[in-house]
C-alpha positions as CSV (number, residue, x, y, z in Angstrom):
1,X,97.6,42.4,54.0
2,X,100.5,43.5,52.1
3,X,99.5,46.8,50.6
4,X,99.4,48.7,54.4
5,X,102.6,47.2,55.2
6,X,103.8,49.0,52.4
7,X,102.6,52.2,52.5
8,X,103.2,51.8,56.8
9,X,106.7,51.6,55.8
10,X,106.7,54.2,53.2
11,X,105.2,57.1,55.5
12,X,108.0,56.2,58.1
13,X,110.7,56.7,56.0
14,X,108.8,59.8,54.1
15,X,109.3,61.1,57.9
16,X,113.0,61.9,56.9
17,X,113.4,65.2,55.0
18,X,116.8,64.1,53.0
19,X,114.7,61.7,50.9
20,X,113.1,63.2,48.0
21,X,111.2,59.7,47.0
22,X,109.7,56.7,48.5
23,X,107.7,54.6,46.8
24,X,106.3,51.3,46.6
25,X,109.1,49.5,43.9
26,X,107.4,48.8,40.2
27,X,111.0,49.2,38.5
28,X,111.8,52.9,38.3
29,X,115.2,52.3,38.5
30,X,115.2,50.0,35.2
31,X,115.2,52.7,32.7
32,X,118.7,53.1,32.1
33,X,118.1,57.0,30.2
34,X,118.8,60.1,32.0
35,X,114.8,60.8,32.8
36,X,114.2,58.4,35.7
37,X,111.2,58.6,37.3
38,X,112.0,59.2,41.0
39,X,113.9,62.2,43.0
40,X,117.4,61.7,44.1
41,X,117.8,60.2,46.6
42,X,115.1,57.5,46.5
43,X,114.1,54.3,48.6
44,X,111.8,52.0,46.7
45,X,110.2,49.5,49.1
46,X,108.9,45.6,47.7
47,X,107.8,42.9,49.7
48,X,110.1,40.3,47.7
49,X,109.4,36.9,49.4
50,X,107.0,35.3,51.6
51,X,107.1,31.8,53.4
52,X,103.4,31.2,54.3
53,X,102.2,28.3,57.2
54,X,98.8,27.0,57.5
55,X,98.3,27.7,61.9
56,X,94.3,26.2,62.0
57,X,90.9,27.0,61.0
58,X,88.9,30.0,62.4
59,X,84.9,29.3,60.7
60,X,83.8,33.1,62.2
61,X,86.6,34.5,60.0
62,X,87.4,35.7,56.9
63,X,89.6,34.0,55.1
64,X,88.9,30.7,57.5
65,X,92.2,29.0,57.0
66,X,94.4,31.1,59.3
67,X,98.0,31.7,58.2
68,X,101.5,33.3,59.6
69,X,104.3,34.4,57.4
70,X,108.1,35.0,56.9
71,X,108.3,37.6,54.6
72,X,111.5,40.3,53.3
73,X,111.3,43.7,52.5
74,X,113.6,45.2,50.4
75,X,114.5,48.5,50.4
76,X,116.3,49.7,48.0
77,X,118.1,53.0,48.4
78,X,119.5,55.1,45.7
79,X,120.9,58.4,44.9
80,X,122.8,59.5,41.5
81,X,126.5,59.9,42.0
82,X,127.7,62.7,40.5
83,X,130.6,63.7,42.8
84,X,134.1,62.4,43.4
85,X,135.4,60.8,46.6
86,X,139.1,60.2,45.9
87,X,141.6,61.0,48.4
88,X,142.5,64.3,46.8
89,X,138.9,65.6,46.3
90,X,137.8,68.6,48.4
91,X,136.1,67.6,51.4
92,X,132.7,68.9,50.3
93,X,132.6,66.9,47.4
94,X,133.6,64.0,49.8
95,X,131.0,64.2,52.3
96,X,128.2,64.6,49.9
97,X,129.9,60.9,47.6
98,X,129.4,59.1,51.4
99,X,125.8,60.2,51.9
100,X,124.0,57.0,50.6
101,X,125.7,55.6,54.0
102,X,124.0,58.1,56.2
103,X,120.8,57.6,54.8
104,X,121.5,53.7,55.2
105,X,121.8,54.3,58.8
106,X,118.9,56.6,59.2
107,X,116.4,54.6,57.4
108,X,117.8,51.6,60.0
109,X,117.8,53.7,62.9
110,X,113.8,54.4,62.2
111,X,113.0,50.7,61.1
112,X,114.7,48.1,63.1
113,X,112.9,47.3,65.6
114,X,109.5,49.0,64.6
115,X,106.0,47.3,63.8
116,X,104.4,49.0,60.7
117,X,100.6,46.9,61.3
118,X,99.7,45.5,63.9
119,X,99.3,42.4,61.9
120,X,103.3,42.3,62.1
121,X,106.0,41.6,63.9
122,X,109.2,44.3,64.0
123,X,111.3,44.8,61.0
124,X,114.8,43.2,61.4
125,X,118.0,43.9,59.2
126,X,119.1,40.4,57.4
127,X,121.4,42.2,55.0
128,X,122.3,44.3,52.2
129,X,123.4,44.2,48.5
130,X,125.4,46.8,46.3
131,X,123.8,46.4,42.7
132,X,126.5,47.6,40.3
133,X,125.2,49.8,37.8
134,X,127.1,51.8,34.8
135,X,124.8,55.2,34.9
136,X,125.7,56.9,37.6
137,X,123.2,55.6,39.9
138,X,125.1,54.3,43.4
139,X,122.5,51.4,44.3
140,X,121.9,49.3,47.4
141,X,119.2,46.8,48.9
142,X,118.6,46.5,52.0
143,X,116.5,43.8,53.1
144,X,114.5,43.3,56.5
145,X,112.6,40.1,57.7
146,X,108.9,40.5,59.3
147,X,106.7,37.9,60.3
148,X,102.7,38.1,59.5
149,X,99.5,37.1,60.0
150,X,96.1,36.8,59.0
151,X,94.8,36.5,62.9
């Protein structure tokens, strides 16, 4: 049930050409050394929680127990910062500091709203995180709600 949501999600945002890597998220971004193993920029996709109700019994199924479910996906969405975007910079080098923004907003302009199975309901923005880091890396996580079933 989980893994075509994933890989659902992960050929819709592959659908952009200014992200080099999406994948589902097994902690690429933990090794702090200068050899990660993803492309810049990346969007790593999890299904981090999962609220499951019992909705009745179905004996001509498989499971029989029939279930819904609340569940987040979290994208997160990286790129490694290498430019400067103070006030004095050159504008180039400005533009291309901001670009984790843009790609914030396409990724949302292709997700909210949209079914990946049809064992879901739409994707729907909850909120986002910054995740400080000290490498470099400019780190977000944006996170969706979906409801599911087993029906």
């Amino acid at each position: 049930m989980i893994e075509p949501v994933i890989k659902s999600i992960q050929d819709k945002i592959a659908s952009l050409n200014t992200i080099k890597y999406v994948d589902e998220d097994w902690g690429q971004l933990d090794y702090y050394s200068p050899n990660f193993p993803v492309q810049w920029p990346c969007v790593l996709i999890d299904i981090t929680n999962g609220q499951f109700e019992n909705i009745g019994i179905d004996k001509t199924a498989t499971p029989k127990n029939r279930q819904t479910a609340n569940t987040l996906v979290s994208l997160t969405i990286a790129n490694l910062k290498l430019t400067n975007s103070s006030g004095r910079a050159p504008q180039l080098q400005k533009d291309t500091a901001f670009n984790i923004w843009e790609l914030q907003e396409d990724i949302h302009k292709l997700l909210q709203g949209w079914r990946p199975t049809t064992n879901t309901g739409t994707l729907t923005r909850t909120g986002f995180t910054r995740v400080k880091r000290d490498d470099g890396v400019q780190e977000y996580t944006v996170v969706y709600s979906m409801g599911m079933t087993n029906v």
